[in-house]
Every structure is written in C-alpha cells, then in structure tokens.
mmCIF file of the C-alpha atoms, coordinates in Angstrom:
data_MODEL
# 
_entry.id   MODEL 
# 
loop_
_atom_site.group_PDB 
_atom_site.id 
_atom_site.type_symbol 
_atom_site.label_atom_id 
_atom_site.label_alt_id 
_atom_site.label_comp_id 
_atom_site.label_asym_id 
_atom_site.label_entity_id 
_atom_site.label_seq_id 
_atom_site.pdbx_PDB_ins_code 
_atom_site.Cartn_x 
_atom_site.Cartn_y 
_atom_site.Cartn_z 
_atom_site.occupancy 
_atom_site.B_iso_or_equiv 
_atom_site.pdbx_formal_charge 
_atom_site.auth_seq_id 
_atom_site.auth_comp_id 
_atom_site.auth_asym_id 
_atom_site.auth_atom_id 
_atom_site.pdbx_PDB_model_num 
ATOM 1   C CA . UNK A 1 1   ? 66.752 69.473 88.708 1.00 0.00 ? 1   UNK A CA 1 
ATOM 2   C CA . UNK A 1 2   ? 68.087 71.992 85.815 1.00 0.00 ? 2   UNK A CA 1 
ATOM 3   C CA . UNK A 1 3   ? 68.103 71.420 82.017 1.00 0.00 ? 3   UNK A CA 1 
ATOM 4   C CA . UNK A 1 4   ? 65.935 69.979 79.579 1.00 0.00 ? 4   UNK A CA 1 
ATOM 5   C CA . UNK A 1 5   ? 65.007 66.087 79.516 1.00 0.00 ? 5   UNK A CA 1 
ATOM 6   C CA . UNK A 1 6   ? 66.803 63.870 77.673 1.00 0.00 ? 6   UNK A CA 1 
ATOM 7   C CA . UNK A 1 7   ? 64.955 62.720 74.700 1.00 0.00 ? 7   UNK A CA 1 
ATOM 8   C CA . UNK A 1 8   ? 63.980 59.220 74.352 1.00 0.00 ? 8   UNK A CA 1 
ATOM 9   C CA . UNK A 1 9   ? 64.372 58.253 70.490 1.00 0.00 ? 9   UNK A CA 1 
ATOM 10  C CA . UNK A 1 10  ? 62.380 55.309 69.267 1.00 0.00 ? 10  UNK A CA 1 
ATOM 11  C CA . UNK A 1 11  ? 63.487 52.948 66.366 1.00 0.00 ? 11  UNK A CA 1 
ATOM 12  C CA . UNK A 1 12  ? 62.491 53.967 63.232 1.00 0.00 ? 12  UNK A CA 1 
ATOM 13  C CA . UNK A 1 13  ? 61.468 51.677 60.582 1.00 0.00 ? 13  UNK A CA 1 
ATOM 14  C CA . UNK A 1 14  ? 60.775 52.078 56.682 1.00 0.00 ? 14  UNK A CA 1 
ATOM 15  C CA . UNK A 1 15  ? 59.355 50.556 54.055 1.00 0.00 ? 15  UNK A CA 1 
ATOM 16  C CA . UNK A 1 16  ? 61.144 49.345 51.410 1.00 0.00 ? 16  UNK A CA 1 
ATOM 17  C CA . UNK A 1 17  ? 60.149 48.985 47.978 1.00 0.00 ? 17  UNK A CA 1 
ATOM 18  C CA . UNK A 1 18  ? 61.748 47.881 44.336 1.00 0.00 ? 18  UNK A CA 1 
ATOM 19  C CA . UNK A 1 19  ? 60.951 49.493 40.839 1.00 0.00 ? 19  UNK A CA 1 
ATOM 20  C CA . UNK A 1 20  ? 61.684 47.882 37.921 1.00 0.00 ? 20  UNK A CA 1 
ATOM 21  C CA . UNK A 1 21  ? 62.017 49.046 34.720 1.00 0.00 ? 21  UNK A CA 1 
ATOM 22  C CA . UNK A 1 22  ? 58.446 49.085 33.222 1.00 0.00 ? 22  UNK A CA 1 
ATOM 23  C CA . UNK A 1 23  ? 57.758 51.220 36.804 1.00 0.00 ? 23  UNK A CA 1 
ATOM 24  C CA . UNK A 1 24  ? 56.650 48.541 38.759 1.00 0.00 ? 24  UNK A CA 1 
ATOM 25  C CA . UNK A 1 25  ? 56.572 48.728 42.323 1.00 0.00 ? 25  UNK A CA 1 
ATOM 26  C CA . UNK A 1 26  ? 56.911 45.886 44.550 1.00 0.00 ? 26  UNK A CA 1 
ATOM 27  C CA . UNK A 1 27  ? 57.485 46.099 48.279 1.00 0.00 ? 27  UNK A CA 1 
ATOM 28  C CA . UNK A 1 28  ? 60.110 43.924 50.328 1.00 0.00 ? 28  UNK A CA 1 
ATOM 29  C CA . UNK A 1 29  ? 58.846 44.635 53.964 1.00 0.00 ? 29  UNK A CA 1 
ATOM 30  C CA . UNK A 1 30  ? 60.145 47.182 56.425 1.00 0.00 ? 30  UNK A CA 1 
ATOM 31  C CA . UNK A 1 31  ? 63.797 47.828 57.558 1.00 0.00 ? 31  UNK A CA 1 
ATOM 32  C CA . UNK A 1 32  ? 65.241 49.557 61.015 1.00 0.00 ? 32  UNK A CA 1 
ATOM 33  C CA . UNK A 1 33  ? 66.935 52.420 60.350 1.00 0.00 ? 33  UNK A CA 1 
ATOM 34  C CA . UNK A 1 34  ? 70.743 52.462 61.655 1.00 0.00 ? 34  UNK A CA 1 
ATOM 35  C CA . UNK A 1 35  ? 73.744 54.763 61.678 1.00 0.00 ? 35  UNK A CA 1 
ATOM 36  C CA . UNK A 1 36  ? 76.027 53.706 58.494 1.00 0.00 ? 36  UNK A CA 1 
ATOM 37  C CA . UNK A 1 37  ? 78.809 54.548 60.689 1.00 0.00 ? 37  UNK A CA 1 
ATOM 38  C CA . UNK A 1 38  ? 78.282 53.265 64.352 1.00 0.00 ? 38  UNK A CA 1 
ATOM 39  C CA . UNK A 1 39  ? 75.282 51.161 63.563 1.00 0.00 ? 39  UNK A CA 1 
ATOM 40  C CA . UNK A 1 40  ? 73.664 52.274 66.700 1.00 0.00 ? 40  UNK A CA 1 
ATOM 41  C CA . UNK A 1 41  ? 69.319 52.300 66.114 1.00 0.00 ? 41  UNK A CA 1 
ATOM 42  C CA . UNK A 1 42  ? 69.787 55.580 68.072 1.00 0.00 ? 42  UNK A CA 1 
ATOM 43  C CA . UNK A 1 43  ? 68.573 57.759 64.641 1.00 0.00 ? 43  UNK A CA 1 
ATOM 44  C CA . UNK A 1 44  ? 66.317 60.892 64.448 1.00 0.00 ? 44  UNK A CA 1 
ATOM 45  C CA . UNK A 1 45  ? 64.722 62.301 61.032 1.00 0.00 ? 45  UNK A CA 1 
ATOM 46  C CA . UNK A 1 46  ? 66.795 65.349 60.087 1.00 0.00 ? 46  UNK A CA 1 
ATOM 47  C CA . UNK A 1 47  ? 64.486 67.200 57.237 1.00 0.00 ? 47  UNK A CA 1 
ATOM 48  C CA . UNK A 1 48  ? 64.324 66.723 53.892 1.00 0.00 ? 48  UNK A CA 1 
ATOM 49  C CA . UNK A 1 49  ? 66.679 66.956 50.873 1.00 0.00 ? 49  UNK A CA 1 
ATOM 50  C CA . UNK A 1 50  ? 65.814 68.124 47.576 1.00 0.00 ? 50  UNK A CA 1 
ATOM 51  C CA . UNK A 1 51  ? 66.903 65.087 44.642 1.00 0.00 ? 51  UNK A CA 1 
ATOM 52  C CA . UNK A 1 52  ? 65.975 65.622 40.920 1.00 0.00 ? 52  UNK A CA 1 
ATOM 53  C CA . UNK A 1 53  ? 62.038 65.758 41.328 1.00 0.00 ? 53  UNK A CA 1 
ATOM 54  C CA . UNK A 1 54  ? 61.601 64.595 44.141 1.00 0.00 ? 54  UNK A CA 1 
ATOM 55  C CA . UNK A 1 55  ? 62.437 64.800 48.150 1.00 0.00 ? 55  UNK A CA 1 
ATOM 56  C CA . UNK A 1 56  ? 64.095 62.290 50.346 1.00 0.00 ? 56  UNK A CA 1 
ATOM 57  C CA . UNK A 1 57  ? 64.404 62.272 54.003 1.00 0.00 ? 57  UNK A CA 1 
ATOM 58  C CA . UNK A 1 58  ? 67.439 62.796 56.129 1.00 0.00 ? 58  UNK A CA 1 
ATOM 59  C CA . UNK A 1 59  ? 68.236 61.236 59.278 1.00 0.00 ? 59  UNK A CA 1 
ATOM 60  C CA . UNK A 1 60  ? 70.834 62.141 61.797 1.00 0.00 ? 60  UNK A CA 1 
ATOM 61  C CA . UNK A 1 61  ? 72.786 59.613 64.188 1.00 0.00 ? 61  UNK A CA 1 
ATOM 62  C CA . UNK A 1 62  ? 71.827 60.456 67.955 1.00 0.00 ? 62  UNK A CA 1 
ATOM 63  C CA . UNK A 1 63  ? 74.596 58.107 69.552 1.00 0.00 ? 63  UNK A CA 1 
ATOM 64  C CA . UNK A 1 64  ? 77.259 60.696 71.213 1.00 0.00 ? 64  UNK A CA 1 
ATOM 65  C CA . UNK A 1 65  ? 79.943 58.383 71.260 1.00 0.00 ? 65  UNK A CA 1 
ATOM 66  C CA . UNK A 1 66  ? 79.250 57.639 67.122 1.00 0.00 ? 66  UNK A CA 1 
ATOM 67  C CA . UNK A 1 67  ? 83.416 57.481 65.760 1.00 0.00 ? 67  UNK A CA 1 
ATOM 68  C CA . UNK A 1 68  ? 81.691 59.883 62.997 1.00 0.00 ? 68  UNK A CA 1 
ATOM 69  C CA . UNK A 1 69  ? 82.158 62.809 65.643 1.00 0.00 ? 69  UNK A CA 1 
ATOM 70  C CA . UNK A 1 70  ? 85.700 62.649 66.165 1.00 0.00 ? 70  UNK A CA 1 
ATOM 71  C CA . UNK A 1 71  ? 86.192 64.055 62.839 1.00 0.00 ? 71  UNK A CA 1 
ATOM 72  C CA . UNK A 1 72  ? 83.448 66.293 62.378 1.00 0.00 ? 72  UNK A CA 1 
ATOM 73  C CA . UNK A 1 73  ? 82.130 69.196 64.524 1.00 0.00 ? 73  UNK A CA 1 
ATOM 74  C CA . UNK A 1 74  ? 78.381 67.557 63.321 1.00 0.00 ? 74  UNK A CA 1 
ATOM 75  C CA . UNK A 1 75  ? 76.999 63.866 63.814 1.00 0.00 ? 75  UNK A CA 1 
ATOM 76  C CA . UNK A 1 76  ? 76.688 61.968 60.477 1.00 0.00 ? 76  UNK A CA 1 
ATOM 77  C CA . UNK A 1 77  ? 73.841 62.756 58.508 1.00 0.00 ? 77  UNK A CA 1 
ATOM 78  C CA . UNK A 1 78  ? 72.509 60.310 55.968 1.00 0.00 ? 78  UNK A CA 1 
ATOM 79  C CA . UNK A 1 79  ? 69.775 59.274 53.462 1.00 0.00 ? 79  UNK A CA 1 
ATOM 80  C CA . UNK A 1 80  ? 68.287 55.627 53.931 1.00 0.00 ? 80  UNK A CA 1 
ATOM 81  C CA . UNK A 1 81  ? 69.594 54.843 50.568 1.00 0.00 ? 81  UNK A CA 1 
ATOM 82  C CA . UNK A 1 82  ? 72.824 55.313 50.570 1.00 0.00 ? 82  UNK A CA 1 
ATOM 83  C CA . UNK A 1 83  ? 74.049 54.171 54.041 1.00 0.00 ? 83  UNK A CA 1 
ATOM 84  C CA . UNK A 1 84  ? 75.756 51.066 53.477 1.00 0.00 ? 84  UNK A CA 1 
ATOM 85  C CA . UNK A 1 85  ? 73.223 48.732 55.579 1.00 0.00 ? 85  UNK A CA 1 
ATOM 86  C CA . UNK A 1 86  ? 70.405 49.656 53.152 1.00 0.00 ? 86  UNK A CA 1 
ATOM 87  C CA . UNK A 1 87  ? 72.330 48.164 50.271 1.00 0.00 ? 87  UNK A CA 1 
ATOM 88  C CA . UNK A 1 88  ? 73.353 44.807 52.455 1.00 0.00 ? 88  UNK A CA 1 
ATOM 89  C CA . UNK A 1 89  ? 69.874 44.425 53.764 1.00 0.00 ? 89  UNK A CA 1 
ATOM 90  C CA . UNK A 1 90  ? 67.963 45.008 49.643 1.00 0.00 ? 90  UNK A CA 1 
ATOM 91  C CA . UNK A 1 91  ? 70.791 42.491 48.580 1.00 0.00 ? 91  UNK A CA 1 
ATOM 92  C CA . UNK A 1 92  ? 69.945 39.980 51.549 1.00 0.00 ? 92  UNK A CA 1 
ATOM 93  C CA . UNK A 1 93  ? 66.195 40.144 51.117 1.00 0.00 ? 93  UNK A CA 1 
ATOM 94  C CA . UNK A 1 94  ? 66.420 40.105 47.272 1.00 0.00 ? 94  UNK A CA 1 
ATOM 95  C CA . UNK A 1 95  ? 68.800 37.038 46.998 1.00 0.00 ? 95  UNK A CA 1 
ATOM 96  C CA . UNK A 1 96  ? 66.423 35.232 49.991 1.00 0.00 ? 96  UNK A CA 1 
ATOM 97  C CA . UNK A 1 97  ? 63.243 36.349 47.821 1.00 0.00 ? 97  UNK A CA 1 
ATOM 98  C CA . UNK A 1 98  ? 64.895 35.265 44.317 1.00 0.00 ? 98  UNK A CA 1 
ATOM 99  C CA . UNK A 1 99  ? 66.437 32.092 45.968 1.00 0.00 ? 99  UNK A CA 1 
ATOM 100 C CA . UNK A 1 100 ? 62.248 30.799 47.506 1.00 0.00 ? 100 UNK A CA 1 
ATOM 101 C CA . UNK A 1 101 ? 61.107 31.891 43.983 1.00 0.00 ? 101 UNK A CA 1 
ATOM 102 C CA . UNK A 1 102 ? 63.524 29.796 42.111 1.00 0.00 ? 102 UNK A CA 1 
ATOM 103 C CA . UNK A 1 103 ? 65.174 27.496 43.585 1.00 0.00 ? 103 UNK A CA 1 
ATOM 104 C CA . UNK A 1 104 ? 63.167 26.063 46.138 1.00 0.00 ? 104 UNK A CA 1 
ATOM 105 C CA . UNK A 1 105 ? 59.836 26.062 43.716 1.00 0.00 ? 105 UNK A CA 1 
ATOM 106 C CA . UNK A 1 106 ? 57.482 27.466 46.659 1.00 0.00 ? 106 UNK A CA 1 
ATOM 107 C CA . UNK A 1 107 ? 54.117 28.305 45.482 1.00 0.00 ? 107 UNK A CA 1 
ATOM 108 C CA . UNK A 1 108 ? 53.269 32.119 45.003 1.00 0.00 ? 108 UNK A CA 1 
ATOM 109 C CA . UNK A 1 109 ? 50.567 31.992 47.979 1.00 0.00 ? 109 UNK A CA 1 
ATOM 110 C CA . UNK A 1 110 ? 53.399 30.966 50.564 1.00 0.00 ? 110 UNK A CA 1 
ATOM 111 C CA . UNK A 1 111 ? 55.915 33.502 49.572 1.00 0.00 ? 111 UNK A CA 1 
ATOM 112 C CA . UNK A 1 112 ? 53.429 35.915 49.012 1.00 0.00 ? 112 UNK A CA 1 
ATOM 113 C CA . UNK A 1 113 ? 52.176 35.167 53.125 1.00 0.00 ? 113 UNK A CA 1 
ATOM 114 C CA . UNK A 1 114 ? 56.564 35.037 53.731 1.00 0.00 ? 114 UNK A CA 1 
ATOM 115 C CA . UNK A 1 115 ? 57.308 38.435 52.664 1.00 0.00 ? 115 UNK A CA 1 
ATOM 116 C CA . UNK A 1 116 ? 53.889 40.034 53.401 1.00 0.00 ? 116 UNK A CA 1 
ATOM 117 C CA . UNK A 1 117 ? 52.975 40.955 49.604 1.00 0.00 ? 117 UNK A CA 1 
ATOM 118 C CA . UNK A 1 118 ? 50.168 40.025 47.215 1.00 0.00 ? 118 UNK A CA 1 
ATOM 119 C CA . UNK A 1 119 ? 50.335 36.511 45.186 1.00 0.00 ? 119 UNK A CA 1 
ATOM 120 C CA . UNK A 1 120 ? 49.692 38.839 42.198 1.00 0.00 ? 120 UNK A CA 1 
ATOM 121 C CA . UNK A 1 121 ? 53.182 40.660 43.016 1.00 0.00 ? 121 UNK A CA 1 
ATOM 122 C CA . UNK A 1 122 ? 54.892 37.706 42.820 1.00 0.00 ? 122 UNK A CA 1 
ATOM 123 C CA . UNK A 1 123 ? 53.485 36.158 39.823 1.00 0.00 ? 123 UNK A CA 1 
ATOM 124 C CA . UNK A 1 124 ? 54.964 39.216 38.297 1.00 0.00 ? 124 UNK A CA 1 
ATOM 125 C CA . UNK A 1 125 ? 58.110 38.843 40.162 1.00 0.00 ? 125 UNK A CA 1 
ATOM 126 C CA . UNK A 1 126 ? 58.988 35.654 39.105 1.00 0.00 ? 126 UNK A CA 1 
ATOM 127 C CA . UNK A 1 127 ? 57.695 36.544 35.204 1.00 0.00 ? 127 UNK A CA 1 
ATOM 128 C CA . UNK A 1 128 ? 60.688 39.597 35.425 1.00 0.00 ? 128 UNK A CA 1 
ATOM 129 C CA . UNK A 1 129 ? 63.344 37.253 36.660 1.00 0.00 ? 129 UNK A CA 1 
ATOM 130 C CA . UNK A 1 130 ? 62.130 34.778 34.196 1.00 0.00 ? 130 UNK A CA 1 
ATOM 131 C CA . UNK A 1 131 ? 62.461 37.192 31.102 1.00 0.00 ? 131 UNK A CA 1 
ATOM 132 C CA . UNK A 1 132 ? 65.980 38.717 32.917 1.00 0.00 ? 132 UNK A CA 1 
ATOM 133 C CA . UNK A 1 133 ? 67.213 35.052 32.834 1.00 0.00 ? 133 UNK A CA 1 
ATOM 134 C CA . UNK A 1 134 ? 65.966 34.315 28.975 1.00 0.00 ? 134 UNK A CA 1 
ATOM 135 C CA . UNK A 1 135 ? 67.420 37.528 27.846 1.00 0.00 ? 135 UNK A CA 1 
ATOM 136 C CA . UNK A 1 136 ? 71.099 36.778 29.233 1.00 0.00 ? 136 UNK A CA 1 
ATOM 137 C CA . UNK A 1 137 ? 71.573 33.179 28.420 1.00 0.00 ? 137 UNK A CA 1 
ATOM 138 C CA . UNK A 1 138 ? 68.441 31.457 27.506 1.00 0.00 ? 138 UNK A CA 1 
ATOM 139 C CA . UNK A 1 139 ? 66.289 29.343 30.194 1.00 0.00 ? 139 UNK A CA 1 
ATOM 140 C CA . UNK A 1 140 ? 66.935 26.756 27.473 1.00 0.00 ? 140 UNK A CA 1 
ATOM 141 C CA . UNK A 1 141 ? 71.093 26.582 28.026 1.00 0.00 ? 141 UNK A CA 1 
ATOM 142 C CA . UNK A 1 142 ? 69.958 26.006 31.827 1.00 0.00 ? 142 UNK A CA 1 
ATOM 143 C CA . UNK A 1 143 ? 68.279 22.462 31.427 1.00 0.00 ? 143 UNK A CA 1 
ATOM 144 C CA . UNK A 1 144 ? 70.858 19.425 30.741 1.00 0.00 ? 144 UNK A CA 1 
ATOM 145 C CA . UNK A 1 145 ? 67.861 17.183 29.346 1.00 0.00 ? 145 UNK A CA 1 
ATOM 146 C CA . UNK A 1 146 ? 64.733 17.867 27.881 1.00 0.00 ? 146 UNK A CA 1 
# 
C-alpha cells in the first residue's frame, strides 16, 4: 500500500476558567473542542497567535466535508474563544452554576464536589454575585417581607 497513514485525531479538551474584575480566577471544568462551523470533534491544534501580551492557541477543523471549505481554499481556523460553542457552553455552565448558588440554596461543599472546584472558590463566587446584585438594585428591593 502507497501514501502516508491517515491520522487518527483524538478529542481535545480544555480547561476553562473565569476572571473577574479584582483578577480572580475561578475554573468551570473542561470543554471538548468543536468546529464553530460543522461542529464535528474532528479538531487539530494549529500554532499559536500572538494577542496583546499574550499567546492563544489555534485550532484547525480536520472534517473534509466541513461547509467552511466550499468557500475557502483552507479549512476554518479558530481560537477556543471566539467560536460560537465556547460562548453557549460559558453561558450554560455559568447560568447552571449561578442558578445551584442562588436559587436552589445548595451548600458550598456540594457545588464545590458538582463542578470540581474548591469550597473556598465558591464562597467567593457567591460573595461577587452577591455584591453584583446589591450594586444594581439592592438585595433589599428583592425580599417582599422582612
């Protein structure tokens, strides 16, 4: 048999993580990385690109039939945070996160053991959204009786 072997790419996964203002970091677990345009998990890193101070990584989509082709001589290339799954995914997790921190009045230790992050994280979590809440309309304007 002639030619080279096809190459068997593996689904890669990152980690995502959240700054806040103060700097922050808090981590929200890992995501697969997919094509923004076909979706396919069939996705190889593609370098490096240089932003501000600071270097993100490229991926390429692998998928030969990806609609992105069609149109361009080159398959898509793309940054994880700008592909449009990235953004649905963060907003998903966040509004899940926010909604068990809130709303459902679970103690730090199980959503810390949930979302695989330190009870300390999300004490200081649920102090941001606390002080986020207070400074647009009051936690005060939220309760009907004292």
């Amino acid at each position: 048999m002639v030619g080279r072997k096809e190459k068997v790419y593996v689904p890669l996964w990152r980690l995502i993580e959240v700054q806040n203002e103060n700097g922050t970091r808090f981590s929200l677990g890992k995501i697969q990385i997919c094509c923004p345009v076909c979706g396919t998990p069939k996705v190889g890193t593609y370098g490096t690109h240089r932003r501000k101070d600071t270097r993100l990584e490229t991926f390429q989509c692998k998928n030969s039939e990806c609609p992105h082709k069609k149109s361009f001589k080159t398959p898509k290339q793309f940054i994880l945070t700008t592909s449009y799954q990235f953004k649905e995914l963060v907003f998903n997790k966040l509004k899940a996160f926010y909604e068990d921190l809130m709303k459902d009045g679970a103690k730090n230790k199980t959503i810390a053991k949930k979302y695989g992050i330190s009870k300390s994280q999300v004490s200081a979590l649920r102090l941001e959204i606390e002080a986020a809440i207070d400074k647009l309309n009051g936690l005060d304007s939220l309760v009907l009786e004292p």
